[in-house]
C-alpha positions as CSV (number, residue, x, y, z in Angstrom):
1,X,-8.8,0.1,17.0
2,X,-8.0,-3.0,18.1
3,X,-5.1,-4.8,18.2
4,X,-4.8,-8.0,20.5
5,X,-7.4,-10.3,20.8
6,X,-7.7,-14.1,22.0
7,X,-8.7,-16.9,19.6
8,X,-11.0,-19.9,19.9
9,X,-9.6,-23.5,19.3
10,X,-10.5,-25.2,15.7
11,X,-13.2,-27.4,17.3
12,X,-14.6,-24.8,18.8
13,X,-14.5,-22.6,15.6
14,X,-16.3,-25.7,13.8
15,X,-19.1,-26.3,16.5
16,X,-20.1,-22.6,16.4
17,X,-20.2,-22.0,12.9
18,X,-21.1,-25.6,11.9
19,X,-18.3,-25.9,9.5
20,X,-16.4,-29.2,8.4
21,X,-12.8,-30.0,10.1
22,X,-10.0,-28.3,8.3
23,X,-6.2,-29.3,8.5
24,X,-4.7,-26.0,8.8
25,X,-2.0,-24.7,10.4
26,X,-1.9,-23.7,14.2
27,X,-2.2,-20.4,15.4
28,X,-1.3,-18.5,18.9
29,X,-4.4,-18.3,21.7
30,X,-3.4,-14.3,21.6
31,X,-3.2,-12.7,18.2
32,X,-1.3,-9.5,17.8
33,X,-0.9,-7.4,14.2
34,X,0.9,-9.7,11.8
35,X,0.6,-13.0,13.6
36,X,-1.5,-16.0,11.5
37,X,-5.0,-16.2,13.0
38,X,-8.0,-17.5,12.0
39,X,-11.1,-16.5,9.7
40,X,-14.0,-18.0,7.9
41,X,-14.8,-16.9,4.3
42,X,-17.6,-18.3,1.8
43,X,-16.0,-21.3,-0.3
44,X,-17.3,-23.3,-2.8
45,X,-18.5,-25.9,-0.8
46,X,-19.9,-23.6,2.4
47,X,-17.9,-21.6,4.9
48,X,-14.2,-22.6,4.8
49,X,-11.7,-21.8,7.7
50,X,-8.4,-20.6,6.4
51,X,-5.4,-19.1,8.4
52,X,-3.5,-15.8,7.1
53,X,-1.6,-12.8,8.7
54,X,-3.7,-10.6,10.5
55,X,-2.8,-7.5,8.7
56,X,-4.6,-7.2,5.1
57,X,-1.8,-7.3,2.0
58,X,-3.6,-5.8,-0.9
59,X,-2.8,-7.7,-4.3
60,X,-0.7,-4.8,-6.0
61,X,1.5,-4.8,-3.1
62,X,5.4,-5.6,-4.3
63,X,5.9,-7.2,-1.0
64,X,3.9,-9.5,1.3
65,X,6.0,-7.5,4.7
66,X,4.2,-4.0,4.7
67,X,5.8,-1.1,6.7
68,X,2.1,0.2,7.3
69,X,-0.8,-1.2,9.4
70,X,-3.3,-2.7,8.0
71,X,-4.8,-5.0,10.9
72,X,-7.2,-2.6,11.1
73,X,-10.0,-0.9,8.4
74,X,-12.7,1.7,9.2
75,X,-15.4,0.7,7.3
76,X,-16.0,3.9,6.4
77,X,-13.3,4.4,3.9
78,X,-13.6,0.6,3.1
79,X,-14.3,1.4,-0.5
80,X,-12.0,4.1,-1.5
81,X,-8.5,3.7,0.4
82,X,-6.4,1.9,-1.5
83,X,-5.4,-0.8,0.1
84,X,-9.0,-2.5,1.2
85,X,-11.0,-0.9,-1.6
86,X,-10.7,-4.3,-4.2
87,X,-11.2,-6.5,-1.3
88,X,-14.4,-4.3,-0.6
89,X,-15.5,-3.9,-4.1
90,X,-15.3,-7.8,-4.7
91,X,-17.3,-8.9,-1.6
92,X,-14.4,-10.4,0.4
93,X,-15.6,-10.4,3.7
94,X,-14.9,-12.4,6.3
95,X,-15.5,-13.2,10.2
96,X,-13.2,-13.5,12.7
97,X,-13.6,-15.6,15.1
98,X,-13.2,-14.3,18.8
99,X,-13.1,-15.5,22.7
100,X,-12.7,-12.0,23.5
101,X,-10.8,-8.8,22.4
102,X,-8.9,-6.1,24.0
103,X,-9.0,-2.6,24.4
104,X,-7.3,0.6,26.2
105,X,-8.9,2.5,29.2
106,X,-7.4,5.3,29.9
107,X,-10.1,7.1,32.3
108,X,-7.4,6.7,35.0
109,X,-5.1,8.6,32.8
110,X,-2.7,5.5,32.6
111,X,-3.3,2.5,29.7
112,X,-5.7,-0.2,31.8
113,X,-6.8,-2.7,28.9
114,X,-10.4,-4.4,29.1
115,X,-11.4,-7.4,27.7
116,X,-14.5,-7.7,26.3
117,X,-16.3,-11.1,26.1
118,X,-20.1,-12.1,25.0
119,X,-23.2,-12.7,27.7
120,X,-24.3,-15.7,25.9
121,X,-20.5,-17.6,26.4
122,X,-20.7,-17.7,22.9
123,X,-17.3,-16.7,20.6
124,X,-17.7,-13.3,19.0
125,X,-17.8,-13.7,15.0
126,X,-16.0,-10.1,14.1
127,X,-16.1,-8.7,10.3
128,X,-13.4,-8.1,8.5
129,X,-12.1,-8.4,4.7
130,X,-9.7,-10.6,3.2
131,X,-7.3,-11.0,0.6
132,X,-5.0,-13.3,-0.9
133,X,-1.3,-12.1,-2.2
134,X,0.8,-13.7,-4.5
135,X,4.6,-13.4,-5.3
136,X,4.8,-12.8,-9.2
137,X,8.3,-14.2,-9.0
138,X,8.3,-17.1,-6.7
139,X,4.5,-17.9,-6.6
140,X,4.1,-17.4,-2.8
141,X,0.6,-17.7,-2.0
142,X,0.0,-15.3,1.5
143,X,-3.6,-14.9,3.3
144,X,-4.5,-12.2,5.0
145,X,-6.9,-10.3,6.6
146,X,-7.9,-7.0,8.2
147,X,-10.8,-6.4,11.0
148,X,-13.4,-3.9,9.9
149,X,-14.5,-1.0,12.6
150,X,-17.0,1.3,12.9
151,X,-17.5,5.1,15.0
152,X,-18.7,3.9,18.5
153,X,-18.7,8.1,20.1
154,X,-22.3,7.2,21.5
155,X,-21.6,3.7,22.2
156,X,-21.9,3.5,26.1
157,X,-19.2,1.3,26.1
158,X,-16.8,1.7,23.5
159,X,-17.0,5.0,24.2
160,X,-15.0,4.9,27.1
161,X,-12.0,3.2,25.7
162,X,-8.8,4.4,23.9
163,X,-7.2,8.0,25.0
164,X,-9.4,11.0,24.5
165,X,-8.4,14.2,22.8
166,X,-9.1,17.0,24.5
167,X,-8.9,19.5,22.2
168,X,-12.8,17.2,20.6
169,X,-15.9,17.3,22.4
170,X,-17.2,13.7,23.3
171,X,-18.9,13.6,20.0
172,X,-15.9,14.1,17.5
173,X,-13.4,12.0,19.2
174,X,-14.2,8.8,16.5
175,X,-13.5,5.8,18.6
176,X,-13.8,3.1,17.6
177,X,-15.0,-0.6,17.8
178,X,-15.8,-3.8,16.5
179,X,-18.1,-5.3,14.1
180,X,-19.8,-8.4,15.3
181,X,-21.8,-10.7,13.0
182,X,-24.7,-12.4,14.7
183,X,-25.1,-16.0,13.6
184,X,-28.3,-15.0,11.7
185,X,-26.5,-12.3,9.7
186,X,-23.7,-14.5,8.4
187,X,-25.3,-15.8,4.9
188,X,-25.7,-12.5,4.4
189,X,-22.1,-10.8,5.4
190,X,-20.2,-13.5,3.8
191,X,-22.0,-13.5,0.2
192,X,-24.6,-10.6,0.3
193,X,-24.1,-7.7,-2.2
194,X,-21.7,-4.7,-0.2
195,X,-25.1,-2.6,0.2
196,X,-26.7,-5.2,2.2
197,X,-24.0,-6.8,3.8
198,X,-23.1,-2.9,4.6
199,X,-26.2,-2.4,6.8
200,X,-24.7,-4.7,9.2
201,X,-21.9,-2.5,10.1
202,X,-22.6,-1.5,13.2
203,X,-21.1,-1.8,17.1
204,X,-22.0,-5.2,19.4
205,X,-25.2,-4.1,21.3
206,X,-23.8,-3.4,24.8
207,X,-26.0,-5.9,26.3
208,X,-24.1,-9.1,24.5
209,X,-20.8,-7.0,26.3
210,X,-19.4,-8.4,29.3
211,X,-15.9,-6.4,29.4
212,X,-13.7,-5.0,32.3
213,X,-10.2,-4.8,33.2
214,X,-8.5,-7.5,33.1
């Protein structure tokens, strides 16, 4: 799972996804669970750039300050848990825009994080699903959003990362990774049906990785 990554600026969120200047508010370089970071979602108008917490707060929720996680979804149980399934079932899906992301090594047998950045220079665009909450007493509008992953045990890579349990062979551990959108894919992650836009759920190909320890 992950849970700290680094952010592009607005301009270059704009320049690489060709969207309009937004005035929204600012948000840290590094994102941790429950900070406001940004993500791009299919408006009316095109693709609009919104800022929410980085932790998904599904609309029955009595309270916009879970005691749960929910930075993270595998997209494998997207549709049925509870707390991504309407976002799922509704089609909001968003990207995530990216420098790099951050993961935990521990082939050493202590925590060494890698950072994981694209050969091409360009910012990673990583799916996730959104949601927006709403205070039924006070009318508090909240954004959110949670980054979708996927099984990575045969990704050469991913594999590697995150503490292994050694009671699963190499095949059963279910690590995980990241989903990223390809700039030719987004039309159809953003406002495909969920089959489609499903088929795209897979980890980055390792030769767009450039990742080591930091």
């Amino acid at each position: 799972m992950c849970t700290r990554y680094i952010t592009p600026d607005q301009a270059a969120i704009e320049r690489s996804w060709e969207i309009g200047r937004r005035n929204q508010p600012m948000w840290a370089k590094e994102l941790f669970p429950r900070a406001l970071g940004p993500f791009l979602r299919a408006g009316d108008t095109g693709i609009e750039l919104i800022v929410g917490a980085w932790g998904l707060i599904p609309t029955w929720s009595k309270t916009s300050k879970l005691t749960y996680s929910t930075s993270n979804c595998r997209s494998e149980e997207a549709a049925a848990k509870p707390t991504f399934r309407d976002a799922w079932r509704l089609g909001q899906r968003c990207i995530i825009p990216a420098t790099s992301f951050d993961e935990p090594c521990w082939e050493t047998g202590k925590n060494v994080w890698w950072r994981f950045s694209r050969t091409d220079g360009q910012p990673w665009g990583l799916a996730g699903l959104w949601n927006t909450w709403i205070d039924q007493a006070t009318g508090e509008v909240v954004e959110s959003y949670t980054m979708l992953t996927v099984n990575a045990d045969s990704h050469p890579l991913m594999a590697r990362m995150h503490k292994a349990d050694p009671k699963l062979p190499p095949d059963q551990q279910d690590k995980r990774s990241v989903v990223a959108i390809e700039q030719g894919d987004v039309e159809r992650w953003l406002q495909g049906r969920n089959d489609d836009a499903g088929r795209l759920l897979a980890a980055p190909s390792v030769e767009l990785m450039e990742g080591g320890p930091e």
